[in-house]
N, C-alpha and C positions, 0 to 999 in steps of 0.2 A: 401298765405303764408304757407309756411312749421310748420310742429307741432313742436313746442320748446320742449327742452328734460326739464325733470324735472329734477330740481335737490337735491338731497339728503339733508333732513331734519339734518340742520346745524351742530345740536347736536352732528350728528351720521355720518356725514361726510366721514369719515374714515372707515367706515362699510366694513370689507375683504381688506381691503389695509395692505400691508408690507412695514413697512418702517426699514432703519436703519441710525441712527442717529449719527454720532462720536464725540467723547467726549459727552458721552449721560448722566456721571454719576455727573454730576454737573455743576453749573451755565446755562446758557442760554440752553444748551443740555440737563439739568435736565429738563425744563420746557418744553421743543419741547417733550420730551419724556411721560410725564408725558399729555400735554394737547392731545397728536394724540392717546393715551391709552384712554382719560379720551370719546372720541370721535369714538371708538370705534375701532380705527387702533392697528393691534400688531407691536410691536416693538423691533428692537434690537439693544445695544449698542457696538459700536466698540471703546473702549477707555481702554489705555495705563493702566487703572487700575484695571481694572474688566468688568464684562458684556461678553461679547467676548474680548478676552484681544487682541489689536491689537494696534502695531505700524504702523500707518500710514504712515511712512514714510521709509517703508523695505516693497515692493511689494511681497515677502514672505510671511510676516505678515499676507499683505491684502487678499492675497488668500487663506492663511487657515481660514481665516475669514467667505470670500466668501463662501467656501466649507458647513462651517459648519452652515449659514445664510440658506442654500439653503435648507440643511439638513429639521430643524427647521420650516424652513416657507416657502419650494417650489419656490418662486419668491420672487421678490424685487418691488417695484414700484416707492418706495421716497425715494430717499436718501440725507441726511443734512448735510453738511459736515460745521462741527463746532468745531472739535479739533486742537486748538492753542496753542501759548505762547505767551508773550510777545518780548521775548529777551531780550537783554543788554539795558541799558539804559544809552548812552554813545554818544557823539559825533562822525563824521564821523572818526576825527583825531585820531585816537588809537585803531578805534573800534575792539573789539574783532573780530578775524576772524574766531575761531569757533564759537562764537556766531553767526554771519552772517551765516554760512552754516548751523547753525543747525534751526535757523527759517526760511531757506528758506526751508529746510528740509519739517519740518512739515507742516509748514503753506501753500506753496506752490506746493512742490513735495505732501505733503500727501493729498492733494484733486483733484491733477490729478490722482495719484494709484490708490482711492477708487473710483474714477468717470471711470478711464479707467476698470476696474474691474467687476463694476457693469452695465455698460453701455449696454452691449452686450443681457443680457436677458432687459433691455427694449427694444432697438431695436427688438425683437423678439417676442415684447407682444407686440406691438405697444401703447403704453405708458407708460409715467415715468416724476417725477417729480424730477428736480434735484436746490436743493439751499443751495446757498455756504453763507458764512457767511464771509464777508467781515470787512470793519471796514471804518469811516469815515475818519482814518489816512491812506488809502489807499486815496483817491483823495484831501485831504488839505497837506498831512504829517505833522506829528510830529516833533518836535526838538528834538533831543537826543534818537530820537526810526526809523533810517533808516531802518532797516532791515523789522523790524516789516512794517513800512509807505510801504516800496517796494513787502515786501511778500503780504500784501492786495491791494497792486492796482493791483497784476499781476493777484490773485484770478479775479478780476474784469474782467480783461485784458482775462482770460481766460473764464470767464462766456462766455462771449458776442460770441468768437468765437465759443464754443462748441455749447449756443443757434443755431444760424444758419446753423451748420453741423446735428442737430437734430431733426428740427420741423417737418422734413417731417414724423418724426415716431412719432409725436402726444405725445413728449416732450417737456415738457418746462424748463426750464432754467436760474436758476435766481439770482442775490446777495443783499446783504441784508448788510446796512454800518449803523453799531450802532454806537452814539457815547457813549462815557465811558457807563459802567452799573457794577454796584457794586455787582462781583461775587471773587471768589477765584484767579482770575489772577491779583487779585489788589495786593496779598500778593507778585508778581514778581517785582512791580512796587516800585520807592522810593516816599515818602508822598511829593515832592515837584513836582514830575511829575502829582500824582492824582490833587492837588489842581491847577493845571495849566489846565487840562481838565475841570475841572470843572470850571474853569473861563472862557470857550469859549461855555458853551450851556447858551443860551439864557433863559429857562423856572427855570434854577440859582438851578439844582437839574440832578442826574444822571436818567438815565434810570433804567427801573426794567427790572428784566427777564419776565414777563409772558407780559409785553408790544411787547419785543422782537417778543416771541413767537406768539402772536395770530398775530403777523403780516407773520410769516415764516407759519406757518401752512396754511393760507389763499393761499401761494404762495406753498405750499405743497398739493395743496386737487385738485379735480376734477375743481372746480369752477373758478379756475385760466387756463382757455384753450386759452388766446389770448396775453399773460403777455409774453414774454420768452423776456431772453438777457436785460433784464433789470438790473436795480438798485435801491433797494428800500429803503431812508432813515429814520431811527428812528433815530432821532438826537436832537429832544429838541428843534428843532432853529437852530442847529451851522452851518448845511450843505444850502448852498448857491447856490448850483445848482446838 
């Protein structure tokens, strides 16, 4: 039998790793960011409010981003693509149409830009960790949240494909379908839609972020080398397959 590699003392995980994270400066991105630091990874954030100030969803944006990531930290290795919105919360019949393009915008254009972007120096280190941040309203949908339900199934839709255009360079590839978790994009949401999420998990209580997190960062580290093109649920109970 071949000698098994050892693998890096849990803790420390992250030991020389570069990652960057979008929407890094709050809720579930607050926590990815905070536990691959706490683990010894440096990190940076690409969000529309600070950090590297970047709109992810103007390929402009992402490459002065790029530019100035490279600067800072030489490579990239993980990148989390976690900067959403909700959108409108409306029915199909009226829906707002800038609302529609603009969560398709973000949520779906802006994690092909940052993944088409950053993709090229892993290919060229031969490894990289890539995970996208889905939503459990991508494979059930929601009532009254189309855009949002369709922008995370396509994230999905597009995990799986880019997984398999990837592995041969020793990336993996991955999503990640929360359901609700009580961070700042509840404040998009009306209190009648929260309490309708919350009456579909099972455990009768939302998700937390560092639950999130210690699950993305597992699928962020070394240790995750055989995972890719997956989907991986934190759901509480609600997701059924």
């Amino acid at each position: 039998m071949g000698k098994r590699k050892k693998l890096k003392d849990v803790n420390m995980r992250f030991e020389n790793r570069k990652a960057v994270v979008t929407g890094g400066l709050s809720g579930i991105g607050a926590a990815i960011v905070q536990r691959i630091e706490a683990e010894g990874g440096q990190v940076v954030s690409w969000d529309i409010n600070g950090g590297i100030k970047t709109d992810i969803s103007d390929y402009g944006s992402v490459e002065r981003a790029l530019a100035e990531t490279l600067k800072l930290m030489g490579d990239i290795d993980i990148l989390v693509n976690c900067a959403g919105i909700t959108g409108p919360t409306a029915p199909v019949n009226g829906f707002p149409i800038d609302g529609w393009l603009q969560t398709m915008a973000i949520n779906l254009n802006g994690t092909f830009l940052t993944t088409r972007a950053v993709l090229p120096h892993m290919i060229k280190q031969n490894y990289g960790r890539i995970v996208n941040i889905a939503s459990i309203a991508g494979k059930e949908g929601n009532p009254n949240t189309s855009a949002y339900s369709a922008s995370k199934a396509a994230v999905i839709g597009f995990t799986k494909s880019l997984a398999k255009e990837v592995a041969q360079y020793n990336i993996c590839a991955n999503s990640v379908t929360p359901a609700a978790v009580r961070t700042p994009i509840f404040d998009q949401m009306p209190q009648s839609h929260i309490d309708f999420m919350l009456s579909k998990i099972p455990k009768g209580r939302f998700g937390t972020v560092d639950e999130v997190a210690s699950l993305v960062c597992w699928l962020a580290s070394e240790e995750c080398s055989f995972s890719t093109g997956a989907v991986f649920d934190v759901s509480g109970g609600r997701a059924t397959y």
